[in-house]
N, C-alpha and C positions, 0 to 999 in steps of 0.2 A: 161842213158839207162834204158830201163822199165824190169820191174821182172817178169816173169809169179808166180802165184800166186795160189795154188787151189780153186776150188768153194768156199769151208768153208771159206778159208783166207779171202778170196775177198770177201766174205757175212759180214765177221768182222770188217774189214778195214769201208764197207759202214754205219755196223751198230757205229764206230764209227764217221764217216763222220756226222749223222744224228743226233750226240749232238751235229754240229757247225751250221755255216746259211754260204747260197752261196755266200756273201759279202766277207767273210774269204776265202774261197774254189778262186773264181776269183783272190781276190787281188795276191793271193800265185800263182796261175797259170800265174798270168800276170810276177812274179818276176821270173817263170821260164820260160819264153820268148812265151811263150799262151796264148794271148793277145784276141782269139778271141772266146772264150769258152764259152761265158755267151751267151742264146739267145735271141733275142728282144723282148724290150720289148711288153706287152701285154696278156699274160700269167697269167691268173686270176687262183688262186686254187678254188676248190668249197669246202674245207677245210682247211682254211687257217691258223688254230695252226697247223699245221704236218708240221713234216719236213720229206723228203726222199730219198734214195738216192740207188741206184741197177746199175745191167748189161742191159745194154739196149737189149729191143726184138723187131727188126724194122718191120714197117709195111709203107706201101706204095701205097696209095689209090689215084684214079682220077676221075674226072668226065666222066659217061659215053657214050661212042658216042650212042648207041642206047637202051633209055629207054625198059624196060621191068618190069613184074607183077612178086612177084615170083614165080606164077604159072605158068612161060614162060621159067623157067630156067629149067636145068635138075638137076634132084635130085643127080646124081652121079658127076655132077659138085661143087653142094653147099655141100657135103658132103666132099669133096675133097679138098676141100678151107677149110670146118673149119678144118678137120683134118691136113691139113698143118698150121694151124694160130694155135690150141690150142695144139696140141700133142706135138709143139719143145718147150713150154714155161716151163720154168724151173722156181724153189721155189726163190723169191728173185728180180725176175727181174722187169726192168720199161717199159713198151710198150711204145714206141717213134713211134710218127702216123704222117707221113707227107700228107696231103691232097692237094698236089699241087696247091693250090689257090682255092679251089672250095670251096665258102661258103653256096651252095645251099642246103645242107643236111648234120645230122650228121655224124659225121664220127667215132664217137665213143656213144656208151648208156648202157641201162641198163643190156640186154643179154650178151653183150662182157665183162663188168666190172666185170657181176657174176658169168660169167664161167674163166675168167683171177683169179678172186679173188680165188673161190673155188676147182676150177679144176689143174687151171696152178700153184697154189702158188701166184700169181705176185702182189708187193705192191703195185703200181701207173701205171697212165697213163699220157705222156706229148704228147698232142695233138695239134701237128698243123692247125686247122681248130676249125670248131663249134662240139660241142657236144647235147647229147636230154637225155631227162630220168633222168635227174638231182635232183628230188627230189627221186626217188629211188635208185640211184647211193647213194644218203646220206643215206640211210638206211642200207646199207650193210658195211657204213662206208669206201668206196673205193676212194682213195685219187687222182684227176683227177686235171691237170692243163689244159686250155683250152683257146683256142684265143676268143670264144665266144660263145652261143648256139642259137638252133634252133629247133623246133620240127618235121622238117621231116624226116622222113626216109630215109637211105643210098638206101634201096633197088631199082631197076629202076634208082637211079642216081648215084650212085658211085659203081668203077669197083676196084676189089685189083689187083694190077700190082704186090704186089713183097714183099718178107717174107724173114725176114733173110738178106738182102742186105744193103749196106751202105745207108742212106735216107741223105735229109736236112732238118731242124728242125727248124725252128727260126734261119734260118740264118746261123746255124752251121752243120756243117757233121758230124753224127752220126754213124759208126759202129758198127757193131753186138759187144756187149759185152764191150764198152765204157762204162763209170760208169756213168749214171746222176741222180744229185743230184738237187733238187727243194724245194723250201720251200716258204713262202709268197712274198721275194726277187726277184724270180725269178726262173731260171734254169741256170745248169752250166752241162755241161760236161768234162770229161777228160778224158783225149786220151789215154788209160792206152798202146797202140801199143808204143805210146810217148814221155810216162813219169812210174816215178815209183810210182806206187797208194799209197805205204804204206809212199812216202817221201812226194806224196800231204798230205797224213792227218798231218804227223810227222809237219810239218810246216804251215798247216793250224789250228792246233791247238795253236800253239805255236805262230802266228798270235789272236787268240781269247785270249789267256792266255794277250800277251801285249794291248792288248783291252783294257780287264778289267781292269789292273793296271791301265791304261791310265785315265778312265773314272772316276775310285775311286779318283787321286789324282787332277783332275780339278774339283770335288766334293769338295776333297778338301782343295781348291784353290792355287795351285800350276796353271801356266800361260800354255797358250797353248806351248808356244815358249820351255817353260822348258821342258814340259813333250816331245814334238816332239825330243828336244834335246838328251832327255834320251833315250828313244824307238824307236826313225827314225819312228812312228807310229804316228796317229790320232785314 
């Protein structure tokens, strides 16, 4: 059964989440019968020492049925949009961007990274589609997982359908305030509606902890066969 948990707790728990790597985080999810949490592969970070790990803040973008300039849009529409996309985003979280297949323009860059970074608090971004502005995005040091990049602009080609609402993400379903956690491995989510957050970490650290033994005594040289025997681990 899952705990609710306050902001703080739930900011702690991920900041401990974020000394392990999503290998541990998956294995332990799979032993607790969430087999399908990890999202596919292809997920490049554009910083790939960080690890991370937050409440997810969903976004939900698509290709647009009729292009336009954005001198074509109305100003109290695009004001309305950002203030729905930046005013709910809280200190902590990871913006989870599903871009329903459209690789025709970014769906994430350099304005959104550095108002998410500065304005919203928000550590990362795991982005389903292509991203732009990637050498500026490094300079503000905003930690961005992405399917691939592209340099044109969302504007005239991608429409935001929907803020706040459960998305699909590399395969996996992501709700509002699910915890995902990313690092060079990949991405992992966890269903905290599902599971209990603080017994993912308690066991996914305790997962890394027999790692390490594991890895020391076939260093040295103790057999694979012995060590699996001891640990039920590789």
């Amino acid at each position: 059964m899952s705990e609710t948990y306050s902001r703080e707790e739930m900011l702690a728990l991920c900041g401990r989440l974020e000394k392990l790597y999503t290998p541990a985080v998956a294995d332990t999810l799979d032993d607790l019968g969430f087999m399908n949490q990890a999202m596919e592969s292809g997920f490049v970070p554009i910083l790939p020492e960080i690890t991370v790990a937050g409440p997810a803040f969903t976004i939900e973008e698509a290709r647009t049925k009729k292009s336009r300039r954005l001198s074509d849009y109305d100003p109290a529409f695009v004001a309305n949009a950002l203030t729905l996309l930046f005013d709910n985003m809280q200190r902590g979280q990871v913006i989870v961007i599903n871009a329903n297949d459209f690789y025709g323009a970014g769906a994430f860059g350099e304005l959104m990274a550095t108002t998410a970074k500065y304005y919203g608090g928000v550590r990362a971004a795991v982005v389903d589609g292509p991203i732009r502005d990637i050498s500026r995005i490094l300079e503000i040091g905003f930690p961005v997982w992405a399917r691939g990049n592209i340099p044109t602009d969302s504007i005239g080609r991608v429409d935001l359908i929907g803020v706040g609402q459960p998305v699909f993400c590399g395969g996996v379903r992501v709700n509002p305030g699910d915890v995902v956690m990313a690092d060079r491995d990949g991405v992992v989510v966890i269903p905290v509606g599902d599971v209990d957050l603080a017994e993912v970490v308690e066991k996914a650290e305790e997962v890394v902890a027999a790692e390490r033994r594991s890895r020391q005594e076939i260093r040295e040289g103790s057999s694979l066969l012995d060590v699996y025997k001891k640990y039920g681990k590789l």
